[in-house]
N, C-alpha and C positions, 0 to 999 in steps of 0.2 A: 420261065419257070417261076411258080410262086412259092415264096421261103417264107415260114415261122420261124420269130425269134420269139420265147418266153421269157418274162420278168415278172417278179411279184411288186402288187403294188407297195409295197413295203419298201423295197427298194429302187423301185420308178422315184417316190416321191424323195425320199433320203438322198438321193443324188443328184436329181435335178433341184430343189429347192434349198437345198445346204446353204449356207451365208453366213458372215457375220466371223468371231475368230474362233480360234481353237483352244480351249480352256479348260483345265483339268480341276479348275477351280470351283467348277461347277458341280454340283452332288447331284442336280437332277440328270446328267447326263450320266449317270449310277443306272447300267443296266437294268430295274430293279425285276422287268419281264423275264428278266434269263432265274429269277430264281423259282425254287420249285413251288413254294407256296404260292406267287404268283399264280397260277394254274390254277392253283386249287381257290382260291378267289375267288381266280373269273368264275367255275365254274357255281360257287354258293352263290353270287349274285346273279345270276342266269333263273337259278333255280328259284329263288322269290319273284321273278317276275312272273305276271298270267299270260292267260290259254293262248292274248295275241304274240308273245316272245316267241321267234324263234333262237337256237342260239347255234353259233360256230355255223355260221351259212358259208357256203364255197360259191366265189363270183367268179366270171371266166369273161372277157369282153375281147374279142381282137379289132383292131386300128387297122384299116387298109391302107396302105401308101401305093397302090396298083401292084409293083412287083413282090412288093414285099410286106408283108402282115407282124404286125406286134400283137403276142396273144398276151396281157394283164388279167393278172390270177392272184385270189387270196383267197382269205377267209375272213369276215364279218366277226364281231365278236356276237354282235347281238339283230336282229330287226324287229321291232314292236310294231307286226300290222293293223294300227288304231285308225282309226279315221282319218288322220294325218301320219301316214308313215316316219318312223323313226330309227335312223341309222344307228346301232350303239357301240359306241370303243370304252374299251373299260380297259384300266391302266392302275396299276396297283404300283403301291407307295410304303415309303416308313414313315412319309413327312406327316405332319402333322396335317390334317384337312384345311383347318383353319387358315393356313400359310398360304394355299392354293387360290391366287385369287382370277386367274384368267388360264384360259387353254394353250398347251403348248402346241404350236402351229403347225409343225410338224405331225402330232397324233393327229391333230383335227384335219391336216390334210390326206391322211390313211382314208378317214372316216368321210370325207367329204368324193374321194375315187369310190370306194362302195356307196355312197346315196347317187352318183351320177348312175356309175353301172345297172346299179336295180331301178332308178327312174326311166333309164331308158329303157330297160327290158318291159315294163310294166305301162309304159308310157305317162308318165306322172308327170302333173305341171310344175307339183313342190312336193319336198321333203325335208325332213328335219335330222339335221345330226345331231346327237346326245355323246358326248365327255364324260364319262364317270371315273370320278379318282376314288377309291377305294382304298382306306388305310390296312396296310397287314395286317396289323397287329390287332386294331380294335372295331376293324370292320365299320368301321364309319365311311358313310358314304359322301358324297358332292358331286352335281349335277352342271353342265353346262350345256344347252339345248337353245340351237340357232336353225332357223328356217332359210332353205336356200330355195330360190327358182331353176327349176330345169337350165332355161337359156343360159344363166348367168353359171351351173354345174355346166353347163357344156362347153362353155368359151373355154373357163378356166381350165380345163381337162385337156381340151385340144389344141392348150399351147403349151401343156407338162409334156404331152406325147410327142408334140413336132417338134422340140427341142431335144427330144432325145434318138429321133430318127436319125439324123447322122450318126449318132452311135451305133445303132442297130445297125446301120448299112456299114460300118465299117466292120464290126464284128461279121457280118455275114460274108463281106468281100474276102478277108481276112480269113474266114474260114473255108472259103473255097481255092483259094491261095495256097492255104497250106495241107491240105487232103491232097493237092495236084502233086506237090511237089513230093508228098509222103509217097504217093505209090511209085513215083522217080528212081525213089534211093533204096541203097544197095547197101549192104553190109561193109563197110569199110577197110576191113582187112582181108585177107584169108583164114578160111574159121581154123581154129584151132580146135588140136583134140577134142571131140565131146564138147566144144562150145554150142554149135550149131543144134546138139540135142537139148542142150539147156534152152536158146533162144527159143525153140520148139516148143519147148515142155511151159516157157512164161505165155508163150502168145497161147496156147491152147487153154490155159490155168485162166486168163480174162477172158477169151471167149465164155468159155463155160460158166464165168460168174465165180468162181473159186477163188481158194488162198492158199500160195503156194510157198513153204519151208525150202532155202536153200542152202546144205552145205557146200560153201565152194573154196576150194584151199586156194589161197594164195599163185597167182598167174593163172587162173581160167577165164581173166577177164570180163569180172562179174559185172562189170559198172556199164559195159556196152551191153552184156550180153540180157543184160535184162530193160536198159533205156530201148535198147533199138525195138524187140517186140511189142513195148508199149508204144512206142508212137507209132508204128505198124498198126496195132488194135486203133489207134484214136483214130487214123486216113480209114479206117475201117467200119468207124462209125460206133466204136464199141466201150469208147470214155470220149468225156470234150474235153479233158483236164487231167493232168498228171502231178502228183504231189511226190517230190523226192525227199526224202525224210532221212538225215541225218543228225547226229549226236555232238560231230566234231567240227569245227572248221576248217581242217584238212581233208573231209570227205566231201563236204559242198564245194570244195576248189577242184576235185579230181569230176565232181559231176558236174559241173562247168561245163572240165576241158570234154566230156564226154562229149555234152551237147553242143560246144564251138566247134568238135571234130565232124559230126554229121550234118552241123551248118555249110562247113568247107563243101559237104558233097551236096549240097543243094538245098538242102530243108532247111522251107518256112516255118520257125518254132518261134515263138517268143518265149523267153526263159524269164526270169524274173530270180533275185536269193533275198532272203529275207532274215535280217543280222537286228539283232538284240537294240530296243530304242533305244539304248545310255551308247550305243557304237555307233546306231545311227547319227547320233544328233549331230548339230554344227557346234554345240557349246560341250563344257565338260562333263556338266549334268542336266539331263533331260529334263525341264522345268516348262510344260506347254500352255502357258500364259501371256496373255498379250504384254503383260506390264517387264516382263523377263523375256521376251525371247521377239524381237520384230516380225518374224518368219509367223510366228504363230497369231500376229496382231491382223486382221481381214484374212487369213487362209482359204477359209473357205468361199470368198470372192473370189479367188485366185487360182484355186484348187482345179476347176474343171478345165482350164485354157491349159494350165499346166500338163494336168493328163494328157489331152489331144498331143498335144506336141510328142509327148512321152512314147505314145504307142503309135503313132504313124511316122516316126521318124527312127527310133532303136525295136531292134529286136533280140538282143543280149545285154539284159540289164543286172549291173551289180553294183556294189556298192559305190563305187569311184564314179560310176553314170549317170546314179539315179541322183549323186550330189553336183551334178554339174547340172541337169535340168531343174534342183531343184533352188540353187542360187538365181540364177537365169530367172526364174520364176518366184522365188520368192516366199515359198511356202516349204513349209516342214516336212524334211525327206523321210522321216520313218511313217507319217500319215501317207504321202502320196506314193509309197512303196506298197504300201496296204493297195489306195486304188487301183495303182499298175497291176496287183497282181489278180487284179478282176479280169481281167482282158490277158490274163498271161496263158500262153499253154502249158509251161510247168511251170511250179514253184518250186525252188529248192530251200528248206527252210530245217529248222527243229523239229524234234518230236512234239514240242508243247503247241506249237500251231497244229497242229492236229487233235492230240489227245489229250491235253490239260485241260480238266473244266476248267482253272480261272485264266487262262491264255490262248484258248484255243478262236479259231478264225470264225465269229459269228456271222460273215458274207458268206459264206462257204458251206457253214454249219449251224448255223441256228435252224432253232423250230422252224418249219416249214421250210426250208430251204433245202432244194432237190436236188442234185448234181449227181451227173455220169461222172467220179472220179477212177483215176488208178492210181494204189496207193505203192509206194516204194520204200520199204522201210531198210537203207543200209546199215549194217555193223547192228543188224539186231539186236544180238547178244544185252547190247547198253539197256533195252528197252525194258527188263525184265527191274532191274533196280528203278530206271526210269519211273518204271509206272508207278512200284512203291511209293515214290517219294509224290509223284503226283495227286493220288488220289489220298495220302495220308497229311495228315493235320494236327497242329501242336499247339495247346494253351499254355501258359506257363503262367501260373498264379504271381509272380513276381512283375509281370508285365502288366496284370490286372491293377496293381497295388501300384504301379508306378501313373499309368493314369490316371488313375485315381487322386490321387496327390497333385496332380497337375492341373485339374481342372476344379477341384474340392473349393477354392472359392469364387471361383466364377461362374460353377453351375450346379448346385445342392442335388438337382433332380439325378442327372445323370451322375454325380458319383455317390449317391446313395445307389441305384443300382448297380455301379460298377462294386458296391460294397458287397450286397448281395450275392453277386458272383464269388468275392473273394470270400466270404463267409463260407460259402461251403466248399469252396477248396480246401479251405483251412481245416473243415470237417472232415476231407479224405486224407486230407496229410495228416490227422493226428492217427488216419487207422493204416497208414501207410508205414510197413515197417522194410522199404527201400523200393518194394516193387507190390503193386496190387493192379489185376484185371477186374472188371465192372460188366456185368450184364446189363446198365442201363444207367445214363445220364440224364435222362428225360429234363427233371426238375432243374437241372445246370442248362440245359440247353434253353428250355423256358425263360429263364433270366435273362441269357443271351442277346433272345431273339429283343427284351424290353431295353439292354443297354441299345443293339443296333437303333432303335427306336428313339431313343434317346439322343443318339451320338447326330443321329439326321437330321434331328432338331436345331442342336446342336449347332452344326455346321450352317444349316439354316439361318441361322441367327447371328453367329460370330463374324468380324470382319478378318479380311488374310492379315497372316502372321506364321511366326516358326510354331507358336502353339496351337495355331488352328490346323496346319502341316500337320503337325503332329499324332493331333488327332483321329483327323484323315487317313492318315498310314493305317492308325490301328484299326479305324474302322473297317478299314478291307481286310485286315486280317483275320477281325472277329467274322465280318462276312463269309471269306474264306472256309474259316473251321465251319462253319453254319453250314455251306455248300456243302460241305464233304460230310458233312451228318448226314445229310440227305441220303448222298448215298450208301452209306453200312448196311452192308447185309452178313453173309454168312463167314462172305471173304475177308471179313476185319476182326479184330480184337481193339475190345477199347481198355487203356490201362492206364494206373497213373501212375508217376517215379519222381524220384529223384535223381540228376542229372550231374554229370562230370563237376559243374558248377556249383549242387546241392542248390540249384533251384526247382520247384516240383512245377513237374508238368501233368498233364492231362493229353491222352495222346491218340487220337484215331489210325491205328495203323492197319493199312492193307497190305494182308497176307499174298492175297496170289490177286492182284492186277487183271485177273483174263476178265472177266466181267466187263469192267469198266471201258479197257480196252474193247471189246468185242463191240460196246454198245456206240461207240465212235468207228468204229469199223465196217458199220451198219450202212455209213457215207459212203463208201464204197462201192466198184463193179469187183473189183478184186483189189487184194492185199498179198505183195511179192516181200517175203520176209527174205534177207540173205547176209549171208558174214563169213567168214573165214574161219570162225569160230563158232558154230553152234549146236554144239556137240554136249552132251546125248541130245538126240534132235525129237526125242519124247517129252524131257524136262521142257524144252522152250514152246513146244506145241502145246505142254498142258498149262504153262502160265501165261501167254502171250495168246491166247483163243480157246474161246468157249465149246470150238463146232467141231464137230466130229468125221467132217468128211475133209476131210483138207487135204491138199498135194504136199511132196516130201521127196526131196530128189538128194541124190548126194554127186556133187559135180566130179569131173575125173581129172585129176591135175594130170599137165602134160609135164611137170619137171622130173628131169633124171635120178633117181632114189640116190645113184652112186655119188651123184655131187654134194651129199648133204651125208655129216655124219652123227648120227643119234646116239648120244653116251649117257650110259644111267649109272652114278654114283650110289651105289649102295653099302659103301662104310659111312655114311656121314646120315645126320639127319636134325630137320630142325625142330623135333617136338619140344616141347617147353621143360619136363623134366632129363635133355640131353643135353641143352644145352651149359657148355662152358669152356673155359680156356683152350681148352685143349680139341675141343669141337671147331673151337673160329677159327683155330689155327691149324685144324684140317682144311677147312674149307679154304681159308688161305693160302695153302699147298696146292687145293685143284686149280687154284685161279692164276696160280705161280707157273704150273705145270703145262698146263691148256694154253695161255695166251704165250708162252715162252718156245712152243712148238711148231709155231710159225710168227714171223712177222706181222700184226695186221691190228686191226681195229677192233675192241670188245666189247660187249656190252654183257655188263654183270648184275643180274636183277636179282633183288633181295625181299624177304617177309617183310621187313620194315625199317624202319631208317635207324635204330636202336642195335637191329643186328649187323645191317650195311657198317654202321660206325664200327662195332668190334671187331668184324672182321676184316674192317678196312687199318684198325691197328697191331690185327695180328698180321696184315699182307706187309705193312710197313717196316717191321720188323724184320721181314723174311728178304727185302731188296738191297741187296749190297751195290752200291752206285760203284760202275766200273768191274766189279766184278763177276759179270752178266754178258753174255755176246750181244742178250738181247734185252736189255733195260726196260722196265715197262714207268709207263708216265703214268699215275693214277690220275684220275680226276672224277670229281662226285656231285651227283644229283641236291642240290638243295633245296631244302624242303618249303622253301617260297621264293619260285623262280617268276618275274615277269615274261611277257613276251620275248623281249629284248635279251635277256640273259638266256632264254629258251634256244635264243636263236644263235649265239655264240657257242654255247654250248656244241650245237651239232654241226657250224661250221668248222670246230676240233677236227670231226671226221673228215674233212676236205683238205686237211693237212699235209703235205707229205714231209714221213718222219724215217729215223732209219732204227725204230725199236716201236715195242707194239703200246697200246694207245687204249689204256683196259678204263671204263665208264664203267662207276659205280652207280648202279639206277634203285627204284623201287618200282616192283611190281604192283599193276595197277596205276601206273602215275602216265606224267605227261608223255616220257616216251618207251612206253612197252607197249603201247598202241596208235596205229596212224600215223609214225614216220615211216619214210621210203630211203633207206639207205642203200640202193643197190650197189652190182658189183664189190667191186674189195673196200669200198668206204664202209662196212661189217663183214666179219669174216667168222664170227661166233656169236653166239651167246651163252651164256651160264646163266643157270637159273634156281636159284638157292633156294629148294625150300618147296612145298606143295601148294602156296600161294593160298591157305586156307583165310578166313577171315576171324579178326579175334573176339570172341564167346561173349554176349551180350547180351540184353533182354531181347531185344528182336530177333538175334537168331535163334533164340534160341526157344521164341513165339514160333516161329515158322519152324522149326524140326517137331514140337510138340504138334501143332498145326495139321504137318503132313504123317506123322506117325498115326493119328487120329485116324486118319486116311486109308492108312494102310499102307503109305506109299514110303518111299526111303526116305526119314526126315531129314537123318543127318547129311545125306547126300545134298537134298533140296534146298538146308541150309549152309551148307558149310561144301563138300567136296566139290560140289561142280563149279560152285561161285568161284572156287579157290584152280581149280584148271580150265578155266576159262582166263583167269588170269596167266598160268603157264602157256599156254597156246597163244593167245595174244600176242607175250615176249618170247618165244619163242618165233613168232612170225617173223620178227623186224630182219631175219636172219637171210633165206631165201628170198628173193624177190622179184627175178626173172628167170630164165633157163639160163642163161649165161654163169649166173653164182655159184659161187661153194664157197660152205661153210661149216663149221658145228654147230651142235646145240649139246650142253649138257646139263644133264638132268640130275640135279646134287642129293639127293633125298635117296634112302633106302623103302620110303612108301612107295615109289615109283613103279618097285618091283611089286607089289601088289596089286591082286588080279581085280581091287574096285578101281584103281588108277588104269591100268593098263586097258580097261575093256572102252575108257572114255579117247584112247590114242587115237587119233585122225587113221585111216586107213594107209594113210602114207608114212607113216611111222611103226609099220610091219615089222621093221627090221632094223635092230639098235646091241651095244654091245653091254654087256653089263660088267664095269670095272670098281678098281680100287685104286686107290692110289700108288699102293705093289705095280699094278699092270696098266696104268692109265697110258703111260706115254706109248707103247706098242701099237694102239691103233690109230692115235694119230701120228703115228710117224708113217703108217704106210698110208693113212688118206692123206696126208700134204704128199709125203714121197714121191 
């Protein structure tokens, strides 16, 4: 049987010809194609050439090896058919023309696979490849044009390709390997309630090319129940790739064990997780320069022996793995975790490797890059502020002003424009009286684009140091904001303020995310959205996607309603004009009351750490040491906990004590979401408060925003954000069928039918108390 394997020559040549080290030091290795003007570039220089230009030609050649064919595919920037054919790559710049004095090898080896391609379709003896570097900014051109002989294009071509046939042949062996053993395997457990219709409901949602919304509470066993139909669809031939997408580091460890558990049953996957470069590295701080870091001095001499070994030898790669191959070898394990996960069949990584313009995976997703993915985005819910913060962008005029000063005698040019900039901030801060919105920056962005211009030069020129460092930094960041101008459309407000700090900023904020989102989504065969919490499952459909046909299941928990008691506290409440003394020292009473009524472990979530402390000294007051059957131990969330204290923390819970064990937390923090304390290591939760967030110029952009709409602002902004946070902490409570527990719900909004209609369906039935009548029902649920 004869098998196609597809690669673009973009990437044929970038990985077979790589060499030399790995250096961050370098500005020409500055994407600078990924940016949008780039595009628009190419296409004005396209358009001055004459009648013989074609431009954007699509080349297609396949390689026979007998059993097996390599198809090589691109697109041409330019071909001039003059009497001498002319291949053209055009490669846009901020450097300066002048600096460019030779081709970089790699472009001209792009361009040099389309003159072989079209000499051979054409049967030509020679042809010429053309170099054009083209400045962004001032549209200045430079030419590099070398005549090559057929023979000598085809030697060179068919030892790029034969070198990379053992890669082809393994990817292909490798993917018939693991299709066999796909249609092998079995669902691992016994399905549980309503699992089997969910597994259903994911595999038919990728068939059809769809995006499916899951609510699934707590024990319907989402994390199988949606990996096992996607690797189902890929043996099916309906993604080559799976991307698992989480928020937390306790989520990519639970989809691990998903996929170590269906390895156990025979499936060939390769997994791959992909953890943040400053975690990655071997040193403290990621520094990828030969003169700092050995690993990174010939890498990429090193780099592709390295891989080979990697993927023909593991097929469960994670951190602790990928750094044992990558000592052994010798090269930089957060670069060669990138190549591993060329060849991976999942990734399990962040959101931002996916949908961050300045993070996201340009192997996977850059321009022209095609891929059958399935995407798996766990714990949703995250992704909605996620996206905010992604696609929004912050100048801050005091940041302007501080480089400026840094470089002011060592480079006239560029901090006369960095002045420029600050000159008209300076113009909006005098009409700035704390908060103003802008229909249009134009003329600041203009500036912008001439510091970036400047800064390239710049770096061009300067030898390493902390102040060329420095530089550097901000230059990405000005690029940054520059990216994210690009994209503003209807979904942003541009504004400018002043900041906790009273430094003024300049701020591109994105209102609603689905755009942006959607248009990375686009990589996609489908996108399986799911959480425990995504409730109302409207709100998250209307800002996490653009499309209007989308699936939307609500899973059916199999847990017992009766093992779980839901208490709504409606004498108390936290709104800002209730609160005081004698409020804390309510709430202090439920938490006295509740955790004294049984033995066990608590967890007590609060609006903020300001109200946790009050009512952690009105509870302190309340505990007579000895005069208690049942003694409770406080102990409290600190508001800058490391790993390390994170983790003592809840090794508390593994204690055994003979009085209960009450955790003062903050809702929203590290643990009201994504620990697993099952059985009686928690036996409640309390949850102080409607979890709302507190009133700012962004929220209160987005309630104005959605009111515009017609849609419920303040919900958009503020109520849902804020029980999303009660349900999260209210989660950590049940966690298998075996549990019981409480949950009480301290707030008399609770009892309000805009709170109540957002309750999970499994919180039907709940008692509504006071302090008068609290202890009555739980003495007959412990009883």
């Amino acid at each position: 049987m004869n098998h196609t394997i597809r690669i673009s020559v973009r990437n044929l040549v970038e990985f077979i010809l790589r060499e030399g080290d790995l250096d961050n030091r370098i500005t020409g290795s500055i994407d600078m194609d990924a940016m949008h003007k780039g595009s628009r570039i190419h296409r004005k220089i396209q358009k001055r050439m004459g009648s013989t230009y074609r431009a954007e030609v699509s080349m297609k050649l396949i390689v026979d090896f007998g059993d097996l064919k390599l198809q090589i595919e691109g697109r041409a920037d330019g071909i001039d058919e003059q009497e001498k054919v002319i291949i053209d790559e055009i490669k846009g710049t901020l450097s300066d023309i002048q600096y460019i004095q030779a081709v970089n090898p790699m472009h001209q080896a792009q361009a040099k696979c389309y003159a072989y391609m079209y000499a051979k379709e054409k049967q030509l003896e020679q042809i010429c490849v053309q170099m054009t570097y083209v400045n962004l900014e001032t549209e200045e051109v430079k030419r590099f044009i070398e005549e090559f002989q057929f023979q000598e294009l085809e030697s060179w071509f068919q030892a790029i390709t034969q070198q990379y046939e053992k890669w082809a042949r393994f990817g292909l062996e490798w993917k018939e390997k693991r299709d066999q053993s796909i249609k092998q395997l079995q669902f691992p457990y016994t399905y549980r309630e309503g699992q089997k219709e969910l597994v259903t409901s994911v595999y038919k949602t990728i068939l059809r090319k769809r995006n499916l919304f899951i609510q699934a509470p707590t024990g319907v066993g989402k994390t199988l129940a949606t990996v096992f139909p996607s690797v189902k669809a890929i043996g099916e031939g309906l993604g080559d790739r799976m991307f698992y997408l989480t928020a937390k580091t306790i989520t990519r460890t639970v989809a691990e064990q998903g996929f170590q558990l269906l390895q156990k049953q025979g499936l060939l996957f390769k997994t791959v997780t992909l953890t943040a470069k400053d975690k990655a590295c071997i040193h403290d701080k990621a520094n990828c320069n030969p003169e700092y870091c050995s690993y990174a001095k010939g890498h990429y001499n090193r780099i592709n022996d390295a891989l080979y070994d990697v993927i023909t030898h593991a097929d469960q790669l994670d951190r602790d793995s990928l750094f044992a191959y990558s000592k052994k070898h010798q090269v930089c394990p957060f670069e060669m975790t990138l190549d591993v996960s060329l060849w991976a069949d999942v990734i399990i990584c962040d959101y931002n490797y996916v949908f961050d313009p300045n993070a996201y995976l340009r192997r996977f997703f850059g321009d022209g890059v095609k891929g059958e993915y399935i995407f798996l985005v766990d714990e949703a819910h995250n992704l909605v502020e996620r996206g905010r913060e992604m696609y929004s962008a912050t100048l801050i005029k005091e940041e302007v002003m501080a480089m400026r000063r840094l470089i002011k005698e060592k480079d006239v040019k560029l901090a006369r424009k960095l002045a420029d900039v600050n000159k008209q901030l300076l113009s909006l801060k005098k009409e700035c009286e704390g908060y103003l919105e802008l229909s249009s920056i134009t003329h600041i962005i203009l500036n912008l684009l001439q510091v970036m211009a400047e800064m390239e030069r710049y770096l061009e020129e300067s030898e390493q140091g902390e102040e060329r460092e420095t530089v550097l930094e901000y230059y990405f960041s000005i690029r940054d904001f520059l990216n994210m101008y690009e994209l503003t459309d209807d979904n942003y407000i541009i504004y400018a303020e002043f900041n906790e700090e009273g430094q003024f900023l300049l701020r591109l904020f994105c209102v609603n995310p689905a755009t942006n989102l959607t248009n990375y989504m686009e990589h996609s065969n489908s996108t399986i959205f799911f959480s425990a919490t995504l409730l109302p499952i409207h709100y998250y459909k209307k800002l996490l996607s653009t499309k209007d046909n989308e699936y939307a299941i609500y899973a059916h928990s199999t847990f017992d309603v009766n093992n779980r008691l839901l208490l709504i506290g409606s004498d108390v409440t936290t709104k800002y004009n209730k609160r005081s003394s004698s409020m804390f020292a309510s709430y202090a009473m439920y938490i006295q009351t509740i955790t004294s009524a049984k033995k066990g472990n608590y967890m007590v979530f609060f609006p903020s750490y300001k109200f946790l402390s009050e009512v952690h000294e009105a509870l302190a007051s309340l505990l007579v040491v000895g005069g208690e059957s049942h003694p409770i131990e406080v102990v409290i969330q600190s508001q800058y906990m490391g790993e390390e204290a994170r983790e003592i923390f809840l090794e508390m819970f593994e204690e055994e004590r003979d009085h209960s064990l009450v955790a003062l937390c903050v809702m929203g923090g590290i643990f009201s979401e994504g620990i697993d304390l099952v059985s009686d290591r928690l036996i409640g939760a309390i949850i102080v408060g409607t979890g709302l967030p507190q009133v700012c110029h962004d929220r209160e952009i987005i309630k104005r925003f959605f009111d515009a709409k017609h849609l419920p602002g303040f919900d958009y902004a503020y109520r849902y954000i804020g029980m999303n946070k009660v349900l999260q902490s209210a989660g950590r409570v049940i966690r298998t069928e075996e549990d019981r527990g409480i949950i009480a719900l301290l707030d008399e909004r609770f009892t309000h039918q805009q709170y109540l209609e957002i309750f999970p369906r499994e919180w039907e039935t709940y008692h509504r108390v006071t302090l008068d009548d609290v202890e009555q029902p739980l003495k007959e649920f412990w009883g």
